[in-house]
Backbone as numpy.savetxt, mean C-alpha at the origin, in Angstrom:
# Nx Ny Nz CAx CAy CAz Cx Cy Cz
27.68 56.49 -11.63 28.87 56.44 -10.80 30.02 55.78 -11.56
31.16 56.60 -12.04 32.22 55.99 -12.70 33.17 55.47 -11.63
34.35 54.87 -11.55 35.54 54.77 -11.20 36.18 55.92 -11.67
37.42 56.54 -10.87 38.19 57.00 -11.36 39.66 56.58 -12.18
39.66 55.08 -11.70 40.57 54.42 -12.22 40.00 54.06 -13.88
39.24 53.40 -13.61 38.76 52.45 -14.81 37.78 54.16 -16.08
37.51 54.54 -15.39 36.27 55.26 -15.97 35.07 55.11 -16.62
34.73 53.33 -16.07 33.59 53.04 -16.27 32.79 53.12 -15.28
31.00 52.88 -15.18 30.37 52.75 -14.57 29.94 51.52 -13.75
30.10 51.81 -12.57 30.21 50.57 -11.45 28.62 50.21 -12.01
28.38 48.91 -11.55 27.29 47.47 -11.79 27.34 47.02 -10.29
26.40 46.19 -10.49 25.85 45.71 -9.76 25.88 45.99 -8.55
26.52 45.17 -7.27 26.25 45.65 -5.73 27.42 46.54 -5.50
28.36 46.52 -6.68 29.07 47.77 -6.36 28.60 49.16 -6.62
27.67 49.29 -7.41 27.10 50.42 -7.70 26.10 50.73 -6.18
25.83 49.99 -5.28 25.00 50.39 -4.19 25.68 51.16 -3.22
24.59 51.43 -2.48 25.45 52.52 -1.06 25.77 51.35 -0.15
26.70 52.10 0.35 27.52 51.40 1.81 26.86 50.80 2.28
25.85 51.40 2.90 24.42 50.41 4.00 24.25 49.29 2.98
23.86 49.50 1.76 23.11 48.23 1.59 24.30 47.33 1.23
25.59 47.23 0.76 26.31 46.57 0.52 26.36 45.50 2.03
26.92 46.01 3.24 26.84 45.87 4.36 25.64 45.03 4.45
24.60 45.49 4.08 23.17 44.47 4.39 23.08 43.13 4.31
23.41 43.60 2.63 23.74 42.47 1.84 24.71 41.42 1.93
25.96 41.69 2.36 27.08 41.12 2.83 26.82 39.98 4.19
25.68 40.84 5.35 25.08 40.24 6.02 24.54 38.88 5.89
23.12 39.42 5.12 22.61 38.25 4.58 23.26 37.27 4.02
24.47 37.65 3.28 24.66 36.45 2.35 26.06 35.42 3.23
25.71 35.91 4.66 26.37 35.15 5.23 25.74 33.69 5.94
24.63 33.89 5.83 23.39 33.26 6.11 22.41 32.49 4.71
22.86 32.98 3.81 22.17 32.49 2.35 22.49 31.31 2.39
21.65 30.04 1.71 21.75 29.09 1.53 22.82 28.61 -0.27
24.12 29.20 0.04 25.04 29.24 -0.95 24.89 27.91 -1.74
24.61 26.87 -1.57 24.96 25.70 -2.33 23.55 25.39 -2.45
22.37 25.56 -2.27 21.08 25.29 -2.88 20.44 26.53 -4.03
19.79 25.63 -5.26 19.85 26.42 -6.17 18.14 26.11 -6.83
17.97 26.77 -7.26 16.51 27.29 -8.00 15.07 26.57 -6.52
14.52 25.78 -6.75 13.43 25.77 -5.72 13.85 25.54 -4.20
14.80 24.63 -4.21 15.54 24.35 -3.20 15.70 25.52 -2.28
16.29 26.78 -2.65 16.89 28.05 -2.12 15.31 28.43 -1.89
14.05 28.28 -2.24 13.13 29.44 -2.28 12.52 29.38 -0.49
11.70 29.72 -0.25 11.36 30.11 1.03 10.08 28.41 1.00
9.53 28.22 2.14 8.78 27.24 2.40 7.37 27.13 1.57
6.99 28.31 2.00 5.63 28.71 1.37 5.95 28.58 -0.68
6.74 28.75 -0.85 6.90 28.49 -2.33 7.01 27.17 -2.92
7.94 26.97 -1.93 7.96 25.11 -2.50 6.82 24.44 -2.40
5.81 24.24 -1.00 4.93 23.79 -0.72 3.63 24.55 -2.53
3.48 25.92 -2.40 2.79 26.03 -3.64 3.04 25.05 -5.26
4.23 25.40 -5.50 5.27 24.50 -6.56 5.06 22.76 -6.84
5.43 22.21 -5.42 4.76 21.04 -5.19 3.47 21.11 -5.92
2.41 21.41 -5.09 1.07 21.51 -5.06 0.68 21.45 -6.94
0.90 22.48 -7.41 0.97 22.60 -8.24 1.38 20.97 -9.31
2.73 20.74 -8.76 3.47 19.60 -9.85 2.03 18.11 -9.52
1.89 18.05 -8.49 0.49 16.73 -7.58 -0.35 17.05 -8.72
-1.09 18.26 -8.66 -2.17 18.23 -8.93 -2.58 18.11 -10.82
-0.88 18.64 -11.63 -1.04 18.69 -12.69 -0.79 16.93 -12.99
-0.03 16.26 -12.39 0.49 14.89 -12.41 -1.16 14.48 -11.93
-2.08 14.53 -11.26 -3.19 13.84 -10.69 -4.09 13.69 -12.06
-4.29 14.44 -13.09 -5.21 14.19 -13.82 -4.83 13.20 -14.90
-3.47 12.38 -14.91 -3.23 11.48 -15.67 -3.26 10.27 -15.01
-4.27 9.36 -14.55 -4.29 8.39 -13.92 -3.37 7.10 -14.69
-3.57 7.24 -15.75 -2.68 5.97 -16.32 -1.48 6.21 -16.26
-0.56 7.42 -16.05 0.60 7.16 -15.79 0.98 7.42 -14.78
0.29 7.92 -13.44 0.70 7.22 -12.37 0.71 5.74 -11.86
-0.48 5.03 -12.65 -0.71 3.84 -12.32 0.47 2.69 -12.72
0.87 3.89 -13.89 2.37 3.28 -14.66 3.61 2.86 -13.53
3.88 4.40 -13.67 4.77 5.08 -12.22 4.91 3.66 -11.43
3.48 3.45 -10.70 3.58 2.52 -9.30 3.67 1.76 -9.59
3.35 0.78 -10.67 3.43 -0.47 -10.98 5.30 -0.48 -11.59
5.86 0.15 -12.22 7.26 0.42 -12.40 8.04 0.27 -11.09
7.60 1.05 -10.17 8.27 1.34 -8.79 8.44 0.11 -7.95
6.79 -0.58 -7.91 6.87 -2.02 -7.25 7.76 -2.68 -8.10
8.06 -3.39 -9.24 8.44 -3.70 -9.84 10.24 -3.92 -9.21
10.41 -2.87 -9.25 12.26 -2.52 -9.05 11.95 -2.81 -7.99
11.30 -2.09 -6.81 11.90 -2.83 -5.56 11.32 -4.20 -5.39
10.72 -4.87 -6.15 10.51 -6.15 -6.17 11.73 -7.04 -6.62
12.53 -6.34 -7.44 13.65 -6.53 -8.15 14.46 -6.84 -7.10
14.75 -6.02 -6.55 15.71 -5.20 -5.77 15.62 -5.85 -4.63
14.69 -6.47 -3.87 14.65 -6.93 -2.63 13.98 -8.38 -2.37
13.44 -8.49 -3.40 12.04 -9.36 -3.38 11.09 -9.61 -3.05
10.32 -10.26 -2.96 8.53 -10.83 -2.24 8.85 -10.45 -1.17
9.95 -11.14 -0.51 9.71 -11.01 1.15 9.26 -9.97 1.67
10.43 -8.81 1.18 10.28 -7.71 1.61 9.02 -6.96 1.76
7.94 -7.09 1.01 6.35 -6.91 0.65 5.79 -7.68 2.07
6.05 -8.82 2.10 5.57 -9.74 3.42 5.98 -9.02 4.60
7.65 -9.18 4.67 7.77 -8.16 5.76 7.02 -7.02 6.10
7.05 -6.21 5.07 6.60 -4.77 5.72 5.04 -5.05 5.76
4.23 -5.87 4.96 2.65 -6.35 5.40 2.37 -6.54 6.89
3.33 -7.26 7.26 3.04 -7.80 8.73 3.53 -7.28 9.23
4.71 -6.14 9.31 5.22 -4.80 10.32 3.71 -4.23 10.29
3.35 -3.63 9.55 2.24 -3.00 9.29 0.74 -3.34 9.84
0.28 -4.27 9.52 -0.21 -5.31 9.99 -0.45 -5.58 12.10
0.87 -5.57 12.43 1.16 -5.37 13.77 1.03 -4.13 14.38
1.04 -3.47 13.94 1.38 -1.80 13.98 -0.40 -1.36 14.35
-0.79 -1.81 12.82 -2.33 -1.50 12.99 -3.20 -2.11 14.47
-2.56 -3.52 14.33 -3.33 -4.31 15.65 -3.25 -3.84 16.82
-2.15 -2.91 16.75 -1.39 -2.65 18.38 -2.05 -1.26 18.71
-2.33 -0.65 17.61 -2.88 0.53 17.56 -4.33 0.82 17.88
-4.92 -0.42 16.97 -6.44 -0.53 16.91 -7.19 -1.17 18.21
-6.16 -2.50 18.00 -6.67 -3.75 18.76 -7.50 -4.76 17.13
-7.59 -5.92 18.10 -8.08 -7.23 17.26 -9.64 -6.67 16.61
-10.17 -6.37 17.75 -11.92 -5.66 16.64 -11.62 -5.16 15.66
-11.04 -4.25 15.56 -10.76 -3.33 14.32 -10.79 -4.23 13.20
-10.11 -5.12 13.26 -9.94 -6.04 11.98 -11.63 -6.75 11.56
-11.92 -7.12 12.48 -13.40 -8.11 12.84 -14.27 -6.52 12.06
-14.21 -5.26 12.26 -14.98 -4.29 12.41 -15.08 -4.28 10.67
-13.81 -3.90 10.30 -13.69 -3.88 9.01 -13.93 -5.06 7.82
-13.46 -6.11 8.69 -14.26 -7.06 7.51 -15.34 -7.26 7.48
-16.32 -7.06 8.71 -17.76 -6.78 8.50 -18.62 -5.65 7.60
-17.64 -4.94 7.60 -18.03 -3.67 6.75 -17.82 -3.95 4.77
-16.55 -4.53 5.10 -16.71 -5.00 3.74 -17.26 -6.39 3.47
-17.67 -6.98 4.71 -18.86 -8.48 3.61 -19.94 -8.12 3.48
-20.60 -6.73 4.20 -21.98 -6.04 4.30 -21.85 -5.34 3.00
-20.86 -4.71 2.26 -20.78 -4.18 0.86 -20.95 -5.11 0.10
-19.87 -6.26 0.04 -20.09 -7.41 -0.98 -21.23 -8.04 -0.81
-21.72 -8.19 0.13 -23.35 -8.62 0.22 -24.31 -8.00 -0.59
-24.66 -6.53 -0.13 -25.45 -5.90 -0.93 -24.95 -5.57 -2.53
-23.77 -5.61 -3.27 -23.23 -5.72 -3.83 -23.56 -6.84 -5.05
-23.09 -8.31 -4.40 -23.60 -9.83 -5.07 -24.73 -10.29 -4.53
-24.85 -9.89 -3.33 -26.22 -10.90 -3.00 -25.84 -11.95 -1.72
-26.52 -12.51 -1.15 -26.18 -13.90 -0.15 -25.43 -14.59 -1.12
-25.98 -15.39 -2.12 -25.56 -16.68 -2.66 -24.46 -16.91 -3.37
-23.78 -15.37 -3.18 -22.21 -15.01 -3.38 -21.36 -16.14 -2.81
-21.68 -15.46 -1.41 -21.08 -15.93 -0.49 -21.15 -17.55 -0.68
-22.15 -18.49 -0.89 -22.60 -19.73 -1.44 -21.53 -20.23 -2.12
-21.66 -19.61 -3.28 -20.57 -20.01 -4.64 -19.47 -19.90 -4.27
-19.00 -18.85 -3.59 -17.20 -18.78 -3.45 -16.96 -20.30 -2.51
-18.03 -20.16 -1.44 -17.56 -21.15 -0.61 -17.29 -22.66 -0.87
-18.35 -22.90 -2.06 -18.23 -24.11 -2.65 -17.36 -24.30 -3.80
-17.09 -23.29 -4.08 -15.38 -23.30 -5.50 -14.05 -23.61 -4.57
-14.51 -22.49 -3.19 -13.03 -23.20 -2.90 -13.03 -24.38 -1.90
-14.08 -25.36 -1.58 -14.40 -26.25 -0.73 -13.65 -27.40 -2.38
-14.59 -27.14 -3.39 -14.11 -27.91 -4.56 -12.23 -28.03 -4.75
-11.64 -26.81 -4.75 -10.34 -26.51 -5.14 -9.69 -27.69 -3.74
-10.05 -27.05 -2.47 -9.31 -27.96 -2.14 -9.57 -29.15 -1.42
-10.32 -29.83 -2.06 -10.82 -31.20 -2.11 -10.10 -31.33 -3.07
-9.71 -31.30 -4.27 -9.16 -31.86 -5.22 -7.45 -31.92 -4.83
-7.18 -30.66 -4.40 -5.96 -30.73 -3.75 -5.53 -31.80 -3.04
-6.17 -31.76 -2.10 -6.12 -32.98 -0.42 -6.35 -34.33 -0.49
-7.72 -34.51 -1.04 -8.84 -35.45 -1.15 -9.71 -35.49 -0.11
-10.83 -36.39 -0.18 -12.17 -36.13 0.40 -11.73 -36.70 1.74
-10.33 -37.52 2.29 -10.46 -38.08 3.51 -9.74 -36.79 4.43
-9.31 -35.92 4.05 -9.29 -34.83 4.93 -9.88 -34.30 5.70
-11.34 -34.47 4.90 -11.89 -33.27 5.48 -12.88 -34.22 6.91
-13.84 -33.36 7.76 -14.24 -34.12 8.85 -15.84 -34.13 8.49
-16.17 -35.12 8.68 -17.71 -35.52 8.52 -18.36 -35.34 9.25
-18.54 -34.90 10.65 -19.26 -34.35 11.92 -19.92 -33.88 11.49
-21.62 -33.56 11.97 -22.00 -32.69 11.68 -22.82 -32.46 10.40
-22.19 -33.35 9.02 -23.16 -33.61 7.91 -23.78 -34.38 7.85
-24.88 -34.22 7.57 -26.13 -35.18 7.64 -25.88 -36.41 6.46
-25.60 -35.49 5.44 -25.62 -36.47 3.81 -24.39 -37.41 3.85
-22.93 -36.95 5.00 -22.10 -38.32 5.02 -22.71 -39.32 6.10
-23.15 -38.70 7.42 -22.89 -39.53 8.59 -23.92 -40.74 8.34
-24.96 -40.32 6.83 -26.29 -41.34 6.66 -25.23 -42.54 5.94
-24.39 -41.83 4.79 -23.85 -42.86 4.12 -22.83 -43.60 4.78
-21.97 -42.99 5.97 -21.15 -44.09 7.03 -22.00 -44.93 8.24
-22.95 -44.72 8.21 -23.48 -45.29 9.11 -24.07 -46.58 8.70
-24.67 -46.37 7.16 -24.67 -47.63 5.83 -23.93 -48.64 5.89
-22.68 -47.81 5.49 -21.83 -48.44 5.34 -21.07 -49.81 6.67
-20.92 -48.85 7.89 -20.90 -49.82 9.01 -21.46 -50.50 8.70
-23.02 -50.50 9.16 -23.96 -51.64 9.07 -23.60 -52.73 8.28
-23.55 -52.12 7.14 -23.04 -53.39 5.82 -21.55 -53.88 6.40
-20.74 -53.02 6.60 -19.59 -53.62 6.95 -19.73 -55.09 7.83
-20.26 -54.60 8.98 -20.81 -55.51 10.09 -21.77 -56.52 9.89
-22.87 -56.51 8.77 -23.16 -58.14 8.16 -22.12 -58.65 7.61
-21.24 -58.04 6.65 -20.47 -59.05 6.32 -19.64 -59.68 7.31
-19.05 -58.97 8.06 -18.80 -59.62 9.06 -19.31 -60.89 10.21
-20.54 -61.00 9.97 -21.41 -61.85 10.98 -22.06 -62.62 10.06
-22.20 -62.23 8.66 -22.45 -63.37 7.93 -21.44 -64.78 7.86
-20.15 -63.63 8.26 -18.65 -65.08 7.57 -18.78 -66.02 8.90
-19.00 -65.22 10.16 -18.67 -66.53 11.85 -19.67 -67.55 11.45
């Protein structure tokens, strides 16, 4: 199809028939004019595309691990600790309100029944007495309450006694 003016051969959507120009004209009244390469594509494409970018990015664990530790980082920067606290305990609340209080009780049973079979009872032993040690050294020993132990209440009860001869020795 030439022009008669020009006497070249029409291109592109001018070279089409009427109908489809019209079609076309249609559509592209409706085209997403200002989005360009994946953006413009239909749903089902992006979602594949995605899929695709996850799964090729999934088999490098060390540099996602990069990634996140980078990411915390800046918005650690950027906002600080708090912000981590904050959204812990939004979160945190969220779960409770959702779950309820068991949930929490449910789950840490589940994980001291792992760490159990895991270390053993006498796990549990050792941690308790590292950090009974830590903060005794912190506090000191008059913090804490003697009720209940056999090995202080023998040695204060000694001690009274003795206290109380000396006392009745001096009248």
């Amino acid at each position: 199809m030439e022009t008669e003016e020009t006497g070249r051969a029409k291109r592109g959507l001018a070279s089409a028939t009427e109908e489809t120009r019209v079609r076309v004209a249609r559509e592209g009244g409706i085209a997403p004019h200002n989005r360009r390469g994946l953006a413009a594509a239909n749903i089902e494409t992006r979602l594949r595309v995605a899929k695709a970018g996850g799964d090729a990015r999934s088999h490098d664990r060390d540099s996602l691990r990069d990634a996140g530790r980078k990411g915390g980082e800046s918005v650690k920067a950027e906002y600080g600790v708090e912000f981590y606290q904050t959204i812990g305990e939004k979160g945190g609340e969220s779960v409770k309100q959702k779950y309820g209080v068991d949930f929490y009780r449910e789950i840490g049973e589940k994980g001291g029944g792992v760490v159990k079979e895991k270390y053993g009872p006498k796990f549990y032993s050792e941690i308790g007495k590292r950090g009974g040690e830590i903060v005794r050294e912190g506090r000191g020993i008059a913090n804490y309450s003697t009720k209940g132990r056999k090995d202080i209440e023998h040695e204060e009860k000694d001690k009274v006694n003795t206290d109380d001869l000396n006392t009745s020795s001096e009248a």
